[in-house]
N, C-alpha and C positions, 0 to 999 in steps of 0.2 A: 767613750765616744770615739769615733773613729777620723784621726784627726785629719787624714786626707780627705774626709767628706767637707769639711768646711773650709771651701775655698771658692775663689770668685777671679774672673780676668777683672773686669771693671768695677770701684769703688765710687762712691757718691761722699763726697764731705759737704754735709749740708751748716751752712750759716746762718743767721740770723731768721728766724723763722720759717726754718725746715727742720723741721725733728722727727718727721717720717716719711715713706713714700707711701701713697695710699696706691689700691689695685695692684698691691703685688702680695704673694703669697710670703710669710714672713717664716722659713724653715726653724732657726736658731739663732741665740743670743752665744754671745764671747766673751768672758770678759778675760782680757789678756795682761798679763806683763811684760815687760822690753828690758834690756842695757838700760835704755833712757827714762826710764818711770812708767807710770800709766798711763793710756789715752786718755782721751777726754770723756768716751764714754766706751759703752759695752758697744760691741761691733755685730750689729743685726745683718744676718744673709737672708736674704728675699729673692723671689725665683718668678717668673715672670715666663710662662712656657717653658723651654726648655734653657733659657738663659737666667743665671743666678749674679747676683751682685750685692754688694760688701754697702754698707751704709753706715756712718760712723757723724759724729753732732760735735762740732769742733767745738760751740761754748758750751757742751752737755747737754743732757735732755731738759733738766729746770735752767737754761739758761744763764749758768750762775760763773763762768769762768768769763772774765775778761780777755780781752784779744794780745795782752799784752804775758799774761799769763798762763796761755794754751803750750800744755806742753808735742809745739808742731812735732818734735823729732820722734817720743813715743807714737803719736801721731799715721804718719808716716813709714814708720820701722813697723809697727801690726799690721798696716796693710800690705807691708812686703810681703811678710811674713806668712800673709793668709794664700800669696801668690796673684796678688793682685798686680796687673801691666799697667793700669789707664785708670786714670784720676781724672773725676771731673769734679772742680772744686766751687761750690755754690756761695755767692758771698751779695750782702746787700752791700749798696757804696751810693758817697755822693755825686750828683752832678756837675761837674765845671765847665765842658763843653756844651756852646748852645745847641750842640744836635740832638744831647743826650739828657732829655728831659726827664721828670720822676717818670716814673714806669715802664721806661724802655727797659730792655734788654741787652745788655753787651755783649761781646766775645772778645775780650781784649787780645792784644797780640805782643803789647808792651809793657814794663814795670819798672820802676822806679822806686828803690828802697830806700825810705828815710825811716827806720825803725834804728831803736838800738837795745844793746843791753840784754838780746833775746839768742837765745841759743840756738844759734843759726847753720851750722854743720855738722855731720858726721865726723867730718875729716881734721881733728886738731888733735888725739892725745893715741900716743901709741904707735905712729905713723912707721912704715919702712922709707918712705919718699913722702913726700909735700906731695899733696894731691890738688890739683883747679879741673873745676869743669867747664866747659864751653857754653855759654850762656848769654849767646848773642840773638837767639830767639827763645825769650825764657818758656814757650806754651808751645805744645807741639801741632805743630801745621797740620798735621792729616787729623787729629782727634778734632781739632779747632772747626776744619771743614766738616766734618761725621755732625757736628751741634748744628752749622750754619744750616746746613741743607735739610735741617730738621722743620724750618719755618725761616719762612721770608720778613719777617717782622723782625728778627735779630740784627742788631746793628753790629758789621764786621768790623773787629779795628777798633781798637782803644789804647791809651798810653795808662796806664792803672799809677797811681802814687800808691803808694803803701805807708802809713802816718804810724805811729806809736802808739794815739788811745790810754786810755779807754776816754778821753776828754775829746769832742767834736776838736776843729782847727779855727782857728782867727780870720776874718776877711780878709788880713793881709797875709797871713800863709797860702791861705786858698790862692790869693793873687800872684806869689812868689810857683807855686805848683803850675800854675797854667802858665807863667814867663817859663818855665821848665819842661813844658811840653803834655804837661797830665790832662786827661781829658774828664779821668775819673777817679776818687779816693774813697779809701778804705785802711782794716787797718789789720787785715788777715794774709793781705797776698802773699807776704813773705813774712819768713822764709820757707812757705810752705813750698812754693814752686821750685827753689832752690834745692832742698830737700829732695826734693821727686827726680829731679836730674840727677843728682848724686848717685839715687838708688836703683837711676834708669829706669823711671818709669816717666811713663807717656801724662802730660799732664794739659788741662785746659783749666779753663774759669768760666762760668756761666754767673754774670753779676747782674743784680735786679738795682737799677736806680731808685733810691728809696725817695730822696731829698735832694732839693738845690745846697750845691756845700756851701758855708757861709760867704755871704754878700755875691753872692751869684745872681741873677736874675731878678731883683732887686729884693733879694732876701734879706730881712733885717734880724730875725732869730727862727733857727729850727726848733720848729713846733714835733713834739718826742709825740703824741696822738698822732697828727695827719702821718708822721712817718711808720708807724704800726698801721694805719688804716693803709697803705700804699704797699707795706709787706706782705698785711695777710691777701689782697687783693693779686700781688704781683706775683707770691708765690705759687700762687695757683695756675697763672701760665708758666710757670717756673717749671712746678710740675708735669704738665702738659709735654715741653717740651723734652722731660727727661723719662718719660716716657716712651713718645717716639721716640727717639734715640736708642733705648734700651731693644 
């Protein structure tokens, strides 16, 4: 096979109930190895007119990897690899802000890491110098804008918490998250965004609200049905949107 055929500018990391993009022509599967281990799944390129892009299933295709266990950096490192610039990273997450009710659409612009224990840089073993990246806007503004203008239903602007998982949060976490400024939680955002700066690529988030996060709008337990009935519904303007886009 001729490995500079399989290569893509733009990557799709689909989350929680996207395991494919449908309407696009699907050329080849990848399955790659890294420094860092394996992806999470095999790296499908689909072609779309004369534009081709990278589509990779952060918890796999049967859904079986927790968020706590994704290895982001293999991740990340194949789609450098493939020559991929621009990450749009698809994630469901809960509700905390009353604007952003289930089934809206976000485009966050903010994150806040409370994960731990997860292998969160390139840059620790080996080093010539101590490397930091500048990561005062962690999602990049023009990709951000490229989703916005894709459909006016998109809510611009969100603070993203990033949680640990794979266990939902407490009412009184949720409450400590929103005294912190989060509008939305999940529990994929990082260190995948962090990752993508590193390796200087262009990164966004397209996040589908699945569910009110605990004791939010007088939520008294998240119902695990109404949240799959809210996915598969949502990811289809999910899709939509990453369509136009493409």
């Amino acid at each position: 096979m001729n490995e500079n055929a399989f290569s893509a500018q733009l990557a799709i990391i689909g989350g929680t109930g996207l395991y494919q993009l449908d309407r696009f022509e699907e050329i080849e599967r990848r399955t790659l190895t890294t420094r860092w281990g394996a992806p999470s799944s095999e790296i499908v390129l689909i072609k779309n007119n004369n534009t081709s892009v990278a589509f990779i299933t952060r918890h796999g295709f049967e859904h079986n990897i927790p968020p706590h266990k994704v290895n982001y950096r293999a991740n990340i490192w194949a789609l450098k690899e493939m020559g991929v610039k621009e990450i749009i990273s698809v994630a469901a997450v809960g509700g905390i802000s009353e604007s952003m009710p289930p089934e809206s659409i976000v485009i966050p612009d903010q994150i806040i890491d409370y994960t731990y224990s997860r292998k969160h840089t390139y840059f620790e073993d080996e080093l010539d110098a101590v490397q930091h990246i500048d990561f005062t806007e962690p999602y990049t503004k023009s990709l951000r804008e490229r989703l916005l203008a894709v459909s006016g239903d998109l809510i611009d602007g969100a603070t993203y918490a990033a949680t640990q998982g794979p266990r939902l949060e407490t009412a009184a976490e949720i409450q400590k998250l929103k005294r912190d400024g989060a509008d939305i939680v999940g529990m994929t955002g990082m260190p995948e965004a962090s990752l993508a700066r590193e390796l200087e690529i262009d990164y966004a988030c397209c996040a589908l609200v699945v569910n009110w996060a605990a004791g939010c709008a007088g939520t008294t337990k998240i119902e695990h049905p109404q949240m799959l009935k809210i996915v598969n519904k949502g990811m289809l303007r999910v899709k939509s949107v990453l369509q136009a886009l493409i």
